[in-house]
VOMARTOR-554603 format. One record per residue (C-alpha): residue in one letter; x, y negated, z negated. Coordinates in steps of 0.02 Angstrom, whole numbers, plus 32768, in hexadecimal, padded with zeros to 4 digits. Layout:
BEGIN
aXYZ ...
END
This chain:
BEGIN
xC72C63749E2C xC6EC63069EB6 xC78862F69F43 xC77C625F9FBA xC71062BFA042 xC78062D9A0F5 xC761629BA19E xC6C46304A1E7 xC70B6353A274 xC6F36403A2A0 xC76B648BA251 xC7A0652FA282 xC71165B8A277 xC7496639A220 xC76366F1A26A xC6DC676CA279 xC73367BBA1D6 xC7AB676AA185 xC7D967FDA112 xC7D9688EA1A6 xC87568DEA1C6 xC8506901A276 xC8C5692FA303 xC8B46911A398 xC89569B6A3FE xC90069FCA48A xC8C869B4A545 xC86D6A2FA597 xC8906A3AA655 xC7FB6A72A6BC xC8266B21A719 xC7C96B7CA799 xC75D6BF3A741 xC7806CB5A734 xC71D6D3DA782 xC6A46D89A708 xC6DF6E36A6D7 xC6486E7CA6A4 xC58C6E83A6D5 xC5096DFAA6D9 xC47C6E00A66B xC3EB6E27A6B9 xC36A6D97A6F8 xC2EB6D67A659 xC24E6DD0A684 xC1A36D68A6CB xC10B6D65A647 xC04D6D9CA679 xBFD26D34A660 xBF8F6D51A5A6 xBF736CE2A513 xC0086CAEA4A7 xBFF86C8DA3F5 xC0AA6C1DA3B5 xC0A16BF7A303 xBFE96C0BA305 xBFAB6B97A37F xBF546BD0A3FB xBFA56BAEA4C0 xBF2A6BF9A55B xBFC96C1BA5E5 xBF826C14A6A5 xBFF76C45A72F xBFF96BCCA7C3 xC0676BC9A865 xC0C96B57A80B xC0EC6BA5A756 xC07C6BC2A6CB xC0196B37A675 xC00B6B23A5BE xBF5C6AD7A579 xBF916AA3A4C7 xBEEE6AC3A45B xBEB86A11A3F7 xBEDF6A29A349 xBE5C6A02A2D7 xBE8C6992A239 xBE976A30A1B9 xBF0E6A6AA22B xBF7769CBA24B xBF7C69B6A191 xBFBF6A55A178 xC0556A2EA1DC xC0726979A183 xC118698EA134 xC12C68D4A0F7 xC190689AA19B xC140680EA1FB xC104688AA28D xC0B1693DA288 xC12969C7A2D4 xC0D06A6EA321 xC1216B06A332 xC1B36B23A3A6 xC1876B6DA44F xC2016BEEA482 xC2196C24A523 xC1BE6BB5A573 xC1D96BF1A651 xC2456B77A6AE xC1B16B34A71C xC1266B2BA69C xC0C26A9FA673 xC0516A33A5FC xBFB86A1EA619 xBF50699FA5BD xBE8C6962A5D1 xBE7368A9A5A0 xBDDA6850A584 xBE1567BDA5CE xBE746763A657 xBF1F6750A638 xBF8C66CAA67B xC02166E6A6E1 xC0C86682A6C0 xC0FE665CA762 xC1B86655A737 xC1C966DCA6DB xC19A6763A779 xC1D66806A724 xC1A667C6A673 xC103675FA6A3 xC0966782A622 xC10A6771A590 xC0816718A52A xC03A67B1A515 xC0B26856A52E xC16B6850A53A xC1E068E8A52C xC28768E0A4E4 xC3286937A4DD xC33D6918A423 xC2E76931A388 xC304685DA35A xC2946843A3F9 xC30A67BBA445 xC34A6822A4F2 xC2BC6839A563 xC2E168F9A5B9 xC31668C2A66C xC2CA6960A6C8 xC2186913A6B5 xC17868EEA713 xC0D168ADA6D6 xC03568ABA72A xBF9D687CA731 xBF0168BFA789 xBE7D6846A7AA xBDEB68CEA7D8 xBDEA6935A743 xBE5668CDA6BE xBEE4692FA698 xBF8468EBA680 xC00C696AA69D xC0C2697CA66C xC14B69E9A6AF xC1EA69DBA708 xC2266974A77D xC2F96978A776 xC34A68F2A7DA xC3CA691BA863 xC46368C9A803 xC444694AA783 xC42C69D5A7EE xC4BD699EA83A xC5556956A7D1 xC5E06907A7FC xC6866973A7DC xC6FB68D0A7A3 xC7896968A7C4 xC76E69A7A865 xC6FE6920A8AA xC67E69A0A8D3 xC5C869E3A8A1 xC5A46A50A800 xC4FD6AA2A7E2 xC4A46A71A743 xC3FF6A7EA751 xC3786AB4A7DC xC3036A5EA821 xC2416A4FA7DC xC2776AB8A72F xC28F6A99A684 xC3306AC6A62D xC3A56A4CA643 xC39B6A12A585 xC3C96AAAA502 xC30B6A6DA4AB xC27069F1A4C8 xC20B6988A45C xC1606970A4B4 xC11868CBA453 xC06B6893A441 xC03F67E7A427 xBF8467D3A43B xBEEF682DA41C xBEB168A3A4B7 xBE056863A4B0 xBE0567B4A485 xBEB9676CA4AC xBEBB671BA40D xBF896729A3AA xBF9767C3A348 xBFC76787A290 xC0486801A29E xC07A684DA34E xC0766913A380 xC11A695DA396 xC10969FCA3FC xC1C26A4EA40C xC1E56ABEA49A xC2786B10A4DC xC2976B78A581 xC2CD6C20A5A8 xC3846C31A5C5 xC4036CC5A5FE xC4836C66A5B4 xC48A6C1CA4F8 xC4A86B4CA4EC xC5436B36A4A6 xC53C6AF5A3F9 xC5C16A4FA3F8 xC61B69F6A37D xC6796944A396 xC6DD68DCA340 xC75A6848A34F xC8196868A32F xC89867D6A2E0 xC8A6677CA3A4 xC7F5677DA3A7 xC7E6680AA433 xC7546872A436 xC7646922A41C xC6E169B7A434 xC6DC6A64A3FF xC6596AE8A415 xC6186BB7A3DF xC6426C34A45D xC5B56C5FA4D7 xC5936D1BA4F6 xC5A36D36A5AB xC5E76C7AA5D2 xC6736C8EA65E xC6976BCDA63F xC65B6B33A5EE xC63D6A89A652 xC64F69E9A600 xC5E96956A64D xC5AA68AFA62D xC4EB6892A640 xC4AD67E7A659 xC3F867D4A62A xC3D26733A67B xC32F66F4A6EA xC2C3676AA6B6 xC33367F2A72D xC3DE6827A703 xC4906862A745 xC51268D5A709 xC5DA68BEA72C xC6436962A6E8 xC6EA693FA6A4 xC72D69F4A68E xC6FF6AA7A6C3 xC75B6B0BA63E xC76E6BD1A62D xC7146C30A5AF xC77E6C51A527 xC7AB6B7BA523 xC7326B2DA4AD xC76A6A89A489 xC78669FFA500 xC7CB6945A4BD xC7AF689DA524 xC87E6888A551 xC8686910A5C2 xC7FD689CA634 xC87868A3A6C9 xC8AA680BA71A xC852679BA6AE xC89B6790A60E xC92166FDA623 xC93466B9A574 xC8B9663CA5B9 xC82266A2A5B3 xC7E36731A544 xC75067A4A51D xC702678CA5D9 xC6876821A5CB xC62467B5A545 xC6486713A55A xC5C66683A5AC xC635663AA625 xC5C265B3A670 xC555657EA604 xC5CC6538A595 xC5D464A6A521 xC66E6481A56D xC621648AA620 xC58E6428A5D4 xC6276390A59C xC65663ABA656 xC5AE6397A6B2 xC5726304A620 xC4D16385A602 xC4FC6387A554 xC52B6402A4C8 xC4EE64BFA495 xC45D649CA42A xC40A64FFA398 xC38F653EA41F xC404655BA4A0 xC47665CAA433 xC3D7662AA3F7 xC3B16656A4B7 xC4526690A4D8 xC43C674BA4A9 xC42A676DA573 xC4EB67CBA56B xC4F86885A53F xC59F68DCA52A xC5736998A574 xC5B06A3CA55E xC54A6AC8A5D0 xC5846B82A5DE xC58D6BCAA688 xC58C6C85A6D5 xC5826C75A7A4 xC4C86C11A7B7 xC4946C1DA71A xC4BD6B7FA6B0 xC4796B68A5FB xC4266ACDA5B1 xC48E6A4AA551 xC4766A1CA4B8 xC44A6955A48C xC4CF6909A416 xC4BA6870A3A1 xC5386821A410 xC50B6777A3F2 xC5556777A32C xC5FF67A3A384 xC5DA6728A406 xC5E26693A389 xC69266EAA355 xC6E56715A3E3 xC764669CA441 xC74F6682A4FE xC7CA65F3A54D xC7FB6554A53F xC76764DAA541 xC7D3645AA5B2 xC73D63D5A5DE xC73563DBA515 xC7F063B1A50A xC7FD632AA57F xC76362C8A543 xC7BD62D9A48C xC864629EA4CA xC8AF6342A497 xC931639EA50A xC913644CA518 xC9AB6480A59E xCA286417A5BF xCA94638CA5A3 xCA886319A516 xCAE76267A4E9 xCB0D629FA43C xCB236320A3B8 xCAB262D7A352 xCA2A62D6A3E2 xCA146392A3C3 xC96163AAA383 xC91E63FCA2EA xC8926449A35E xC8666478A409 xC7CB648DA43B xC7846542A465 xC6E66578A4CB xC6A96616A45B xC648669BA4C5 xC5B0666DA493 xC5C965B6A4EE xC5E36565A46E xC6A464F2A44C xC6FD64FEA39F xC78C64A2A368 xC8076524A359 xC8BF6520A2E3 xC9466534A32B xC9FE6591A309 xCA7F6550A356 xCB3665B1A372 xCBC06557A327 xCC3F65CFA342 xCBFF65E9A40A xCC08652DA41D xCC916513A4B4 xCCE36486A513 xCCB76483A5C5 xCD1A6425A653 xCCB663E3A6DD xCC1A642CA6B0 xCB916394A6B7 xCBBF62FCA75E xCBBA624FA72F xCB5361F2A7BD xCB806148A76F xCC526172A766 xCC4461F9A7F6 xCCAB6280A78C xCC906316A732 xCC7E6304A673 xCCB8636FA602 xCC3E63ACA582 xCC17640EA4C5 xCBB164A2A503 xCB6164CEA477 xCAD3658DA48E xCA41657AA425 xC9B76605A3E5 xC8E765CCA3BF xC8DA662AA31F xC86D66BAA318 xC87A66D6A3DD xC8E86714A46E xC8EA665BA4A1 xC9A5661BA4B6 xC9F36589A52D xCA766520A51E xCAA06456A4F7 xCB2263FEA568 xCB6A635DA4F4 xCBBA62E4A53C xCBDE627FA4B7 xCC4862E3A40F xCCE862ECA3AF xCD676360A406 xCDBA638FA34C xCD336380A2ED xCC8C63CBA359 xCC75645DA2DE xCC4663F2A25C xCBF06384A2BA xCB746407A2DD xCB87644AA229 xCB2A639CA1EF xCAAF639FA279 xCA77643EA23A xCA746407A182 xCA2B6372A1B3 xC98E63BDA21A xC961642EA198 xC9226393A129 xC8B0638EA1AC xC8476424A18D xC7936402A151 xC7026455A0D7 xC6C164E7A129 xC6DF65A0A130 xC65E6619A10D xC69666CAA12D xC6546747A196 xC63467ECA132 xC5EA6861A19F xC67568AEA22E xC6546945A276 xC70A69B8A254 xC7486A57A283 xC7096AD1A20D xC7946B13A192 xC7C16BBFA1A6 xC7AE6C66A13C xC7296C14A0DA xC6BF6C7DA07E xC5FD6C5EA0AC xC5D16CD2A022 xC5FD6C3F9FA7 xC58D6BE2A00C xC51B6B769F92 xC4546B8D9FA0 xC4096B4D9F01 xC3E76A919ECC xC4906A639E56 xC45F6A159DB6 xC4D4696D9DB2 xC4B768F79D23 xC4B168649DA2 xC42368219DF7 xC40D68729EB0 xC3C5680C9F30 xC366683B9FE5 xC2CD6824A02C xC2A768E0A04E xC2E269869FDD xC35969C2A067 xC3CA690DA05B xC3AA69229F91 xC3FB69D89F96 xC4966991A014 xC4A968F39F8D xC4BA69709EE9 xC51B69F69F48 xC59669519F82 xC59269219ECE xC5CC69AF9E8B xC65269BA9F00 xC60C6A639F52 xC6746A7A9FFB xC5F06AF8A044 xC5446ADAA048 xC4A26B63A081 xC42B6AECA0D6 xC3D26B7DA142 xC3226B51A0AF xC3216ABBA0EE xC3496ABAA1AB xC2A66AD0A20D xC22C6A81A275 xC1F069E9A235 xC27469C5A1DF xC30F6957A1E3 xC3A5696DA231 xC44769BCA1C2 xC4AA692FA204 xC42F689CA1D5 xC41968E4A131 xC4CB68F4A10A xC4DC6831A139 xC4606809A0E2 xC497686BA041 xC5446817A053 xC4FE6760A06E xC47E67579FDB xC4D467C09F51 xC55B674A9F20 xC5A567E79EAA xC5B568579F3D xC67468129F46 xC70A68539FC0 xC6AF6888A02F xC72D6896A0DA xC6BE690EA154 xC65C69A6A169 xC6316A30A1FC xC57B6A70A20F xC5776B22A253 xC4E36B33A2B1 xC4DB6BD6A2AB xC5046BF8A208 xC4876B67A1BC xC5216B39A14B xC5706A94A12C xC6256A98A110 xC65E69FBA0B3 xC72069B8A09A xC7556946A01D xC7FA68CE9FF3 xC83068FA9F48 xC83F69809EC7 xC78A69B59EA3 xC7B3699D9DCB xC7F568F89DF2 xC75F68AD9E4B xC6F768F99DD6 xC741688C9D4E xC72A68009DC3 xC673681B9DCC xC64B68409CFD xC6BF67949CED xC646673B9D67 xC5A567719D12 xC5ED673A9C81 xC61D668C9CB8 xC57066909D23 xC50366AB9C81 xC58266229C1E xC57865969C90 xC4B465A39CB2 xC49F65B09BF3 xC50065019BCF xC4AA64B69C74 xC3F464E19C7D xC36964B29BF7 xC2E2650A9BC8 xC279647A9C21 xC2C664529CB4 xC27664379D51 xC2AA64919DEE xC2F363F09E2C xC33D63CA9D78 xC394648B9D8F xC3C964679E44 xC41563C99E14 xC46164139D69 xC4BF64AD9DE9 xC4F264279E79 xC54963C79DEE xC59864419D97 xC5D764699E2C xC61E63E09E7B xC65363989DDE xC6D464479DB1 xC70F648B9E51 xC780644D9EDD xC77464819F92 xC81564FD9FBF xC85864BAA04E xC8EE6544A053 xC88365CBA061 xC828656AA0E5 xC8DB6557A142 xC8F96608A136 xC84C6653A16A xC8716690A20D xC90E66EBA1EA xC91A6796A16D xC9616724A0DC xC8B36714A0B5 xC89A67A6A055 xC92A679E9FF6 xC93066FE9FC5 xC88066B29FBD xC80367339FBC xC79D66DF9F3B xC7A2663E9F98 xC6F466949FF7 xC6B066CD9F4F xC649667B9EB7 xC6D466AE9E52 xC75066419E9B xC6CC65A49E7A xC68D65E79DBD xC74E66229D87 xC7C365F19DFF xC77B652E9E0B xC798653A9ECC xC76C658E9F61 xC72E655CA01E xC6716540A058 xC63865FFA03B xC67266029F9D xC61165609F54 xC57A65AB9FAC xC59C66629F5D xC59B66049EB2 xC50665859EC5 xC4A866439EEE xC4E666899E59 xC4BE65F89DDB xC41E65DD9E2D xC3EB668A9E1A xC40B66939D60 xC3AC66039D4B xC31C664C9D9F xC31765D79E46 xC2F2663B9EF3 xC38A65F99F54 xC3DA664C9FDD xC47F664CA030 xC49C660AA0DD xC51D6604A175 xC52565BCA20B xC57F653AA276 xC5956476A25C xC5A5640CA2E7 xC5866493A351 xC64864D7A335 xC66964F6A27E xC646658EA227 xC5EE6558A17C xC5866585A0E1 xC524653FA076 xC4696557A020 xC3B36544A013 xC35865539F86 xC29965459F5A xC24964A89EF9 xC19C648E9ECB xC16065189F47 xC1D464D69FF6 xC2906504A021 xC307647CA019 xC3B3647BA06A xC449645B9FF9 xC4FC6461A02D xC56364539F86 xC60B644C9FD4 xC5E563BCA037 xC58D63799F98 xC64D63909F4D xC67362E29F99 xC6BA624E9F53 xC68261CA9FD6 xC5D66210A002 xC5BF628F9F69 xC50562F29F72 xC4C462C4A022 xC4806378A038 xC42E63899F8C xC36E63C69F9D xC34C6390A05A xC2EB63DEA0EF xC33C6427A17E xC3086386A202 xC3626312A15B xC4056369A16A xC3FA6379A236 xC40162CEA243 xC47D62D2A1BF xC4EC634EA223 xC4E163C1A2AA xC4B6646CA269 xC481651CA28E xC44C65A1A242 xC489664FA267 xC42066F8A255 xC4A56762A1DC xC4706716A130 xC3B16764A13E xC37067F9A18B xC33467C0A22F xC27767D8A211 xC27C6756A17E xC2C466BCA1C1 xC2416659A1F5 xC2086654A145 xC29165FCA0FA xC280655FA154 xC2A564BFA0F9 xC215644CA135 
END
């Protein structure tokens, strides 16, 4: 069924998890930290010079005045072949204990050139060193050199002062977090080659050389998550030997870096939750400890620079959320979060240049009860503004004397103050009318309310993958380890996202991943997104916990376990039906694409309720197919993810390579939709947008430029393991 398409406008994005039945956790209220009652640790012991051997490649270690230098041996092609796991780079073997001042030392056959801008990063071309294993945060406490006379480029630390340094946002003092001229600051480094050493020329696949340094004190090992208001919330393992924990914001951003703590917390307090940022959390603003507060696409309305494009949201990755463990001087690394999924989650303020260039009040007064908006915008902490729902309080909803003056009349008015909540935030404010029925307000506002949510549009892809609190008293001896045999098809691009997919289908709530967590590989997180976003029968899930320590995912679910296991046999079954009375034995590709797209459009209706009710914990409860193929296939309706979910699953039977994406339209709505392979190229097609009375199948089989001029989109990095995303580009 083909419903007269709505207005574009952006809609609400949905929450980071829709299904999670978070909390939020209790404020924690930075003390001054205890005495120690035991001893220190003794001081990590200085190597001699010798030869080290680290997963059999050869290192010759010289000691220098300043620290030892490592001479990585060139690794013939036997050898680099040997470590080719598939991935689009080659990873070496982790170096361990790497001393604080050491560096790399490499020879070149050529002259490199020097970016001028880029003064701690200036041969980037070449080298870079990260702080994550994605390669998108460049490690702020480094230095590369070059020397002219022999041709050796060299690469060791160089920490800026800021980070030495930070800010204390508590007591508006200094707090040690690094020293000068010495690695650590990061909890591990990912040394990247681009070129060859002799020639110059690009590597077809660059040289990954891992490294971490000698610590006293163990990184602590974080988890984060969002609760119901949208507030950020960390928790973390217990350090051995930690007398407290320091939580800090590090800004990656020039090529140097700074660091601003937010708490100093005692040992036995591991977690720490964003609405204990004192003095800043006004119902105005939220999450400030990740949140890009100037460049903003509201700032951007503000200045006339423009919006946050698709390459300025993919640069923003420059803000890490840190945790470091602390006994007297010594102060462990941090370890570097994928902070910028979260980012494109998390509420920040009120984008008020974005209001006022929309005609939309955000704070104040009003002519009419009917002038209260649907939306408001909202700057996101990754910069970017969404159009936000919002609650209002009928029942808080009071008549104020003398509250707004009247310059025309000279008097006070008396006005309907009426407190308002952005959905999915800790945003509030309140609307001053000056215009409404005295006896009859109440239901004025009740139609307002009825009335905006008409106004709701087609998106609404969910976001699986939430990082919990770990359940407790589970047993890890039930702890699955084998591949589950699932009569479904099980989609991934590598065997560790396969094993995730089958253990989600099967409903398996925890998961051994320690075979498949290693160098070279990737990370549990991306797999788990990407075993949630391609497998349209790994259904309900609401969240998971990765222990690091353990190597275990722990996985949660909405729903009886027998119950969505009838779900699932009753999709196959209407999967298997529906491709069998569609497809032809000679269909084209394009014939089959068409044949899916219509079935499609032509039996299912977009579910606007659910859509309505996708920020609050109704969800669940009342529409959690609405994000499924099964609500498409059996139910006949569901929102964007769901037509997505089943355009995967019928293209799949029919034996198209499709995938399932997510992302943002118009640089504010959370959305899904697909791409599928014809002839040999990807193709973009968007079948809920296809579901469209007045402009039906505008997104049917077209390149990514076709539907960029179509509509503003972009793509997000949860639907794919990271390595692989490049290669699905619709050209």
């Amino acid at each position: 069924m083909a419903p007269q398409a709505p207005p574009v406008q952006p809609a609400t994005p949905q929450p980071f998890n829709p299904f999670a039945n978070s909390s939020p956790l209790a404020s924690q209220q930075p003390v001054a930290p205890p005495q120690p009652p035991y001893t220190p640790a003794p001081a990590p012991k200085k190597r001699f010079n010798k030869l080290f051997l680290f997963g059999g490649i050869g290192l010759a270690v010289l000691l220098t005045v300043l620290g030892f230098i490592f001479i990585p041996r060139i690794l013939q092609s036997a050898e680099l072949a040997k470590l080719d796991t598939g991935l689009p780079y080659i990873y070496k073997a982790t170096l361990t204990n790497i001393d604080p001042k050491g560096k790399f030392e490499y020879p070149l056959g050529f002259t490199p050139k020097k970016d001028t801008e880029r003064p701690l990063d200036s041969y980037h071309e070449y080298f870079q060193v990260f702080s994550d294993d994605k390669f998108t945060k460049v490690a702020v406490d480094t230095l590369m050199t070059y020397i002219d006379h022999n041709g050796k480029l060299i690469i060791g630390p160089s920490t800026p002062v800021d980070i030495q340094q930070a800010y204390d946002l508590q007591t508006k003092g200094k707090v040690a977090l690094a020293k000068d001229r010495e690695w650590g600051f990061h909890d591990k480094y990912f040394l990247v080659q681009y070129v060859d050493l002799n020639s110059g020329k690009k590597l077809e696949k660059p040289i990954v050389q891992p490294f971490q340094v000698e610590h006293m004190l163990s990184t602590p090992k974080v988890s984060y998550s969002l609760d119901e208001k949208g507030n950020l919330n960390l928790s973390w393992e217990k350090v051995e030997n930690a007398a407290e924990y320091i939580v800090a914001r590090v800004d990656r951003r020039g090529g140097s870096g700074s660091a601003n703590v937010y708490a100093t917390l005692p040992r036995d307090t591991l977690t720490w939750s964003s609405t204990s940022e004192s003095n800043m959390n006004t119902g105005f603003t939220q999450n400030l400890i990740i949140s890009e507060r100037s460049r903003t696409a509201d700032e951007a309305q503000y200045t006339g620079t423009g919006s946050i494009d698709q390459e300025a949201f993919s640069r923003q990755d420059d803000i890490d959320v840190a945790v470091f463990a602390r006994l007297g001087s010594e102060v462990s690394g941090y370890e570097s979060l994928d902070t910028l999924a979260i980012r494109a989650e998390a509420p920040y303020s009120f984008a008020t240049y974005t209001a006022r260039a929309m005609n939309i009040e955000v704070a104040g007064a009003v002519e009419k009860v009917s002038d209260i908006p649907a939306t408001v915008p909202v700057s996101l902490a990754d910069g970017r503004t969404a159009l936000q729902s919002i609650t209002v309080n009928v029942d808080a909803a009071r008549i104020s004397n003398n509250s707004i003056f009247n310059t025309d009349t000279k008097r006070y008015m008396t006005t309907l103050d009426v407190p308002y909540t952005v959905d999915g935030t800790g945003l509030s404010w309140t609307y001053r009318i000056e215009n409404f029925d005295k006896n009859n307000y109440k239901q004025q506002l009740q139609d307002v309310i009825a009335a905006n949510k008409e106004k709701q549009v087609k998106t609404g892809a969910a976001s699986f993958a939430i990082l919990e609190e770990p359940k407790a008293g589970i047993d890890t001896s039930n702890a699955v380890k084998t591949m589950p045999s699932v009569p479904y098809k099980v989609n991934g691009s590598t065997e560790f996202v396969k094993f995730i997919a089958a253990n989600l289908i099967n409903g398996n709530e925890l998961i051994d991943v320690s075979k498949y967590v290693k160098d070279g590989s990737i990370t549990p997180q991306d797999a788990f997104q990407e075993a949630t976003s391609q497998n349209p029968y790994a259904m309900y899930v609401s969240g998971y916990y990765y222990s690091e320590s353990k190597k275990m995912i722990q996985v949660s679910y909405s729903g009886e376990r027998a119950k969505r296991s009838e779900k699932i046999k009753a999709l196959s079954v209407k999967v298997k039906s529906v491709v069998q009375s569609i497809i032809k034995g000679n269909m084209s590709q394009t014939d089959k694409v068409r044949a899916i797209n219509t079935y499609i459009t032509d039996n299912a209706k977009y579910n606007y309720d659910a859509l309505a009710v996708s920020n609050s914990f109704l969800a669940p409860a009342l529409y959690a197919d609405a994000w499924t193929a099964y609500g498409i296939l059996l139910d006949g309706t569901a929102v964007c993810g769901g037509y997505s979910l089943a355009f995967k699953a019928l293209a799949d039977e029919a034996g198209l390579e499709s995938v399932y994406i997510t992302g943002y339209i118009d640089s504010t709505n959370r959305h899904a939709w697909n791409k599928v392979k014809v002839d040999g190229k990807w193709t973009v097609i968007d079948t809920t947008w296809n579901d469209s009375a007045s402009s039906p199948n505008k997104y049917l089989m077209i390149t990514d430029s076709q539907a960029g001029q179509l509509r503003s989109q972009v793509e997000d990095s949860a639907w794919i393991a990271d390595p692989f995303l490049k290669q699905y580009q619709a050209l």
